[in-house]
C-alpha positions in Angstrom: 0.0 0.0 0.0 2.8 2.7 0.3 4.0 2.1 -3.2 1.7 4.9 -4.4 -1.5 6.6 -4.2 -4.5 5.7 -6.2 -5.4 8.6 -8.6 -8.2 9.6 -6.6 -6.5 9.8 -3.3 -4.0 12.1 -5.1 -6.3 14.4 -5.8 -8.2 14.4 -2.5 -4.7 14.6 -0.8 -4.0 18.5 -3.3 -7.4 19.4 -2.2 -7.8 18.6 1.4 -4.2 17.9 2.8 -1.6 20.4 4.0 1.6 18.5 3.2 3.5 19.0 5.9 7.0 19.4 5.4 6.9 20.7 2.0 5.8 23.4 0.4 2.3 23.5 2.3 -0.9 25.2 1.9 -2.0 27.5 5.0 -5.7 26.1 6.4 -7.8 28.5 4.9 -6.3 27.6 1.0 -7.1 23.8 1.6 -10.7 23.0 1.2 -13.1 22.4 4.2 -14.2 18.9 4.7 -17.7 20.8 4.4 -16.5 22.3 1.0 -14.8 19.1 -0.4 -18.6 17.3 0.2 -20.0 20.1 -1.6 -17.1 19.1 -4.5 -17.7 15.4 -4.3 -21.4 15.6 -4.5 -21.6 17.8 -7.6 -18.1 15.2 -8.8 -21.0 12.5 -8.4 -24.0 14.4 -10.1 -21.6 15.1 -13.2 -20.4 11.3 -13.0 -17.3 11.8 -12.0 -14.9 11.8 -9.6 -11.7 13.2 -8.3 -9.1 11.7 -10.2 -10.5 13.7 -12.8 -9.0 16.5 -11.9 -5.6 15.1 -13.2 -6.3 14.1 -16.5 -6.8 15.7 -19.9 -9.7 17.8 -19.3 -9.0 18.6 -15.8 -9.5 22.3 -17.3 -12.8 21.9 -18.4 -13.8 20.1 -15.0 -12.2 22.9 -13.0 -15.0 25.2 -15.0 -17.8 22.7 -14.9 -16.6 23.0 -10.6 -16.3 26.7 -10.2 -20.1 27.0 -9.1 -18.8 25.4 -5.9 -15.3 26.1 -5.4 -13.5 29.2 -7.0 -11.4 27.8 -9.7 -8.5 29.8 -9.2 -8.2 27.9 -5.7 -8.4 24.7 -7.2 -6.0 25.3 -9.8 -3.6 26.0 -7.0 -4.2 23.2 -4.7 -3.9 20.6 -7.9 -1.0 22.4 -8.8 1.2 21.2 -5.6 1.9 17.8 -7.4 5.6 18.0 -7.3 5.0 19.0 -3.8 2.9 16.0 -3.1 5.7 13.4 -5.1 8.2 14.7 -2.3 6.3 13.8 0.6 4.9 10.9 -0.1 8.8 9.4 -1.0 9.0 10.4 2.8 6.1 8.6 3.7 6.9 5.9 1.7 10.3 5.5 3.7 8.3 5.6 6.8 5.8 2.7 5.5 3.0 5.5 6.0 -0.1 4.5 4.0 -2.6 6.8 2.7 -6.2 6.1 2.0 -9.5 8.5 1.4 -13.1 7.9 1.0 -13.0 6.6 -2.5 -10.4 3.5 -1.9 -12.0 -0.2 -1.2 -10.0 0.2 1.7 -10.9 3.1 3.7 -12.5 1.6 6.8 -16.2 0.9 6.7 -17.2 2.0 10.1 -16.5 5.4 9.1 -18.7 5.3 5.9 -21.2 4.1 8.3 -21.0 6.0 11.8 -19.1 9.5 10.6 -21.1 9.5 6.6 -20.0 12.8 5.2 -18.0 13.9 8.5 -15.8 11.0 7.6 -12.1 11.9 7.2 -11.6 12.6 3.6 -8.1 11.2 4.2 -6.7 9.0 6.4 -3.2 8.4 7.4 -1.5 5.1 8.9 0.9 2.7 9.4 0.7 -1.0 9.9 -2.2 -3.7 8.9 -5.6 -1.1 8.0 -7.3 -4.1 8.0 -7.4 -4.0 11.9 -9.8 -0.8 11.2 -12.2 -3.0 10.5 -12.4 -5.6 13.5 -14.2 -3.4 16.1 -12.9 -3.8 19.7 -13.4 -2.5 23.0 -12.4 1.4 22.9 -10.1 2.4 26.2 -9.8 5.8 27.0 -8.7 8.2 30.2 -6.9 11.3 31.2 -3.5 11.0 32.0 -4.1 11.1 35.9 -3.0 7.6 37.0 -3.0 6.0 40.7 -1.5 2.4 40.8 -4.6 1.5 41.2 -5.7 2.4 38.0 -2.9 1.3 36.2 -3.2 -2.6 37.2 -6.8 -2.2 36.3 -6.4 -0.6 33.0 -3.6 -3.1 32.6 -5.9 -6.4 33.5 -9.0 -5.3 31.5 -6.8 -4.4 28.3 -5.2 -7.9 28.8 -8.8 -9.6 28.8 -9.6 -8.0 25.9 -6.7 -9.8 24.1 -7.8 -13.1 25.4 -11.3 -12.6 24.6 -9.8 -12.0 20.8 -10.9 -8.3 20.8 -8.7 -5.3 19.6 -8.1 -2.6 21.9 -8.9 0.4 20.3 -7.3 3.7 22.0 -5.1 7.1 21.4 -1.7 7.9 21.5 -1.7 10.1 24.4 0.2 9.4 27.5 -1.5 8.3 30.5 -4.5 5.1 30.2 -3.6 5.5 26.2 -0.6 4.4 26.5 -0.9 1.6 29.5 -3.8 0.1 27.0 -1.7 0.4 24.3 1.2 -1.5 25.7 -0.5 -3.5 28.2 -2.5 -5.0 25.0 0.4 -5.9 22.7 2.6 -7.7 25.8 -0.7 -9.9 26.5 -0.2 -11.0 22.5 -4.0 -8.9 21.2 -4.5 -6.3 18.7 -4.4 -2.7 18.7 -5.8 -0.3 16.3 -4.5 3.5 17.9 -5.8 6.8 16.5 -3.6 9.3 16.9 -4.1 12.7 17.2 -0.6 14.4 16.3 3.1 12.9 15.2 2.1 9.9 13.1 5.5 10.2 11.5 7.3 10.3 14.9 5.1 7.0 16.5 6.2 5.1 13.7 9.7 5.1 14.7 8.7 4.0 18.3 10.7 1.3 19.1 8.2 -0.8 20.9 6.1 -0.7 18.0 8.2 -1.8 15.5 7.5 -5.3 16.1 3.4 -5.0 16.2 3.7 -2.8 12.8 5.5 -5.4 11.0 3.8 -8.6 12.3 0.2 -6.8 11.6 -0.8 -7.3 15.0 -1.0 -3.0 15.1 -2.3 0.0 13.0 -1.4 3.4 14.0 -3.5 5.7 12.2 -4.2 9.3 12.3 -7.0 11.5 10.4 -4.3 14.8 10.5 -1.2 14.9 8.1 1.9 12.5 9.8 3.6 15.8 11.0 1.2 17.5 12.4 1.9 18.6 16.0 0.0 18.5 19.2 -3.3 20.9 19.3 -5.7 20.2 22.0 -8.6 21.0 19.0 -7.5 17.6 17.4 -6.9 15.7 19.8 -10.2 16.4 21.2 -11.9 15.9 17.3 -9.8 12.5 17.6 -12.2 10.5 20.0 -14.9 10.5 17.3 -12.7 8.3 15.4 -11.8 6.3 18.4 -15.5 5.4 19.2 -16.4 5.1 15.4 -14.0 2.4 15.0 -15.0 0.6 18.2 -17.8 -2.1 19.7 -17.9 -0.6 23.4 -16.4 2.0 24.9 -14.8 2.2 28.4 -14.0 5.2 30.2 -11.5 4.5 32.8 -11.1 7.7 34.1 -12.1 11.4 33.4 -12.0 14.7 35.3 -15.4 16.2 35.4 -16.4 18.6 33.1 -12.9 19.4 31.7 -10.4 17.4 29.7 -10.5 16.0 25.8 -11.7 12.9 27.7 -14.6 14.0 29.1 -15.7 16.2 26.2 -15.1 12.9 23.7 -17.4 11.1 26.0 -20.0 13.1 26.6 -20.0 13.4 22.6 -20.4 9.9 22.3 -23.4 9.4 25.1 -25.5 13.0 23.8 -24.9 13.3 20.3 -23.0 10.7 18.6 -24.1 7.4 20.2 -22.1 4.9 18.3 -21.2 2.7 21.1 -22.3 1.7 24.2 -20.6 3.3 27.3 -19.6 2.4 30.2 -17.4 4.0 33.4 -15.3 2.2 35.4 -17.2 2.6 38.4 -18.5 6.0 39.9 -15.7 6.6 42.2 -14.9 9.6 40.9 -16.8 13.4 40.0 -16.0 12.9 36.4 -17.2 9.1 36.0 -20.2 10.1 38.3 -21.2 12.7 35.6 -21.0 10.6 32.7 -23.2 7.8 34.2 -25.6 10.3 34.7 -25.2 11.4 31.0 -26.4 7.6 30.5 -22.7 5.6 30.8 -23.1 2.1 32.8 -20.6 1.0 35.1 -18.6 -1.5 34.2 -19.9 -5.1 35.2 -17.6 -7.5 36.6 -15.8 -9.6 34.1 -13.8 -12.5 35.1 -12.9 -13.9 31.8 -13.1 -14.1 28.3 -16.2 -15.5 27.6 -17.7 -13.5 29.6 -16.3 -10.9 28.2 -17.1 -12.3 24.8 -21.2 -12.3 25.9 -21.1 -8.7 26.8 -19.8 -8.2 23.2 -22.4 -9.7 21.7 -25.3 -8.4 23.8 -24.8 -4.9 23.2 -23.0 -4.7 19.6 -25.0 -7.2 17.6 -28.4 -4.7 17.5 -26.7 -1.6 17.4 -24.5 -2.2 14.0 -27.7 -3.6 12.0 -29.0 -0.3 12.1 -25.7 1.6 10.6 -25.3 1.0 7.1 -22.5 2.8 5.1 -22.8 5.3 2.2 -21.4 6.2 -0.7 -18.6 8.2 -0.4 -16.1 10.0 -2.4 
């Protein structure tokens, strides 16, 4: 997959993606994931699509467009090819994958959960087909007790047992402990990251898991982008979208990307069912009331396996995916 792009996620990536180490566009050049719908819907009503923007009559298209995006823009995002050829040789060395809505692919419980808020480009490294398995979604602030730790540690371990990928961020704290705690006990691990693709590839206890396909780091942002508490907050959408169940092992009340990415998920989004790990705290105590469950006691992995079933089973029969480009 890092041998090249497909034509179509060349184009998406001059439309939509800063390139990051190169010769960039600023934000407010690149289109809007609001404006690039706008593009790929009146792409699908003419019959065609984005890599149609690098062909012959890519000048004609760019007129046919300029109802919905200024052509002058759009001649200068699709103009950043050499631009594009030089990054992706670094991504390439970097066994960085790209993928956007219109590749086979792109992972299916985005088409289905996010529809047209989906990433129109993904980022990644490792086995994408782990995008695909579900799991049980781990998340927390980076506040830790010992405590917690050895929990976090046990339940993420049970999860490999029980066969189920641990879906989780990057970030330091419960992140992290799932993470690692998850790949020692042998499972699988799908991690969204929020910032520094490029640099978590190079992690040294990841090697191993990228090679083997037993890990997928993957990231909605461009491989170099750096920390912003925005994205990282965006970031547990993608988390829960990819997920079967979501656990919430800790969260300060009311503050915190954790908190704000669950209560998302229990008000609005509601792709998962969610539980707390217990009420011992302010923050857990809000989201049960928000309509998170506390976590019942597991022992093993059929057990574990049961609660799976109970909860996912209905819920995915209802989310069918679209059409997307």
């Amino acid at each position: 997959m890092t041998d090249g792009l497909s034509p179509n996620t060349r184009a998406i990536l001059l439309l939509t993606g800063p390139l990051l180490g190169g010769r960039g566009a600023a934000p407010s050049e690149l289109l809007k994931l609001a404006e690039y719908n706008a593009l790929a819907r009146h792409l699908r009503e003419m019959k065609r699509q984005p890599a149609d923007f690098l062909g012959s009559d890519a000048e004609e298209l760019i007129q046919n467009c300029r109802a919905v995006i200024d052509e002058t823009r759009l001649r200068w995002l699709l103009g950043r090819g050499f631009v594009l050829e030089q990054i992706v040789e670094r991504w390439n060395a970097r066994n960085i994958w790209v993928l956007s809505r219109a590749d086979a692919e792109y992972p299916r419980r985005f088409k289905a959960r996010l529809r047209e808020n989906a990433p129109a480009v993904i980022y990644g490294c490792g086995d994408v087909n782990l995008l695909n398995t579900g799991g049980l979604a781990v998340v927390g602030s980076r506040h830790l007790d010992d405590a917690l730790v050895d929990d976090t540690m046990s339940i993420c371990r049970l999860a490999a047992q029980a066969g189920k990928t641990l879906v989780s961020g990057g970030a330091p704290g419960i992140d992290q402990i799932a993470i690692g705690a998850a790949l020692r006990a042998g499972g699988r691990v799908s991690a969204v990251m929020a910032d520094s693709l490029a640099k978590a590839v190079s992690n040294r206890e990841y090697k191993n898991p990228l090679r083997d396909g037993q890990m997928v780091l993957m990231s909605p942002y461009d491989p170099n982008a750096t920390f912003n508490s925005s994205l990282s907050t965006q970031r547990n959408k993608h988390i829960y979208a990819l997920a079967d169940v979501g656990l919430v092992m800790s969260a300060s009340f009311r503050k915190g990307q954790t908190w704000a990415g669950a209560v998302e998920q229990l008000t609005k989004l509601e792709f998962v069912p969610m539980y707390v790990w217990g009420a011992n705290s302010e923050g857990l105590e809000g989201l049960k009331t928000k309509g998170a469950v506390i976590w019942p006691e597991i022992q093993d992995a059929k057990a574990l396996e049961v609660l799976f079933t109970a909860v996912f089973a209905p819920l995915m029969s209802s989310q069918t995916s679209l059409p997307l480009q």
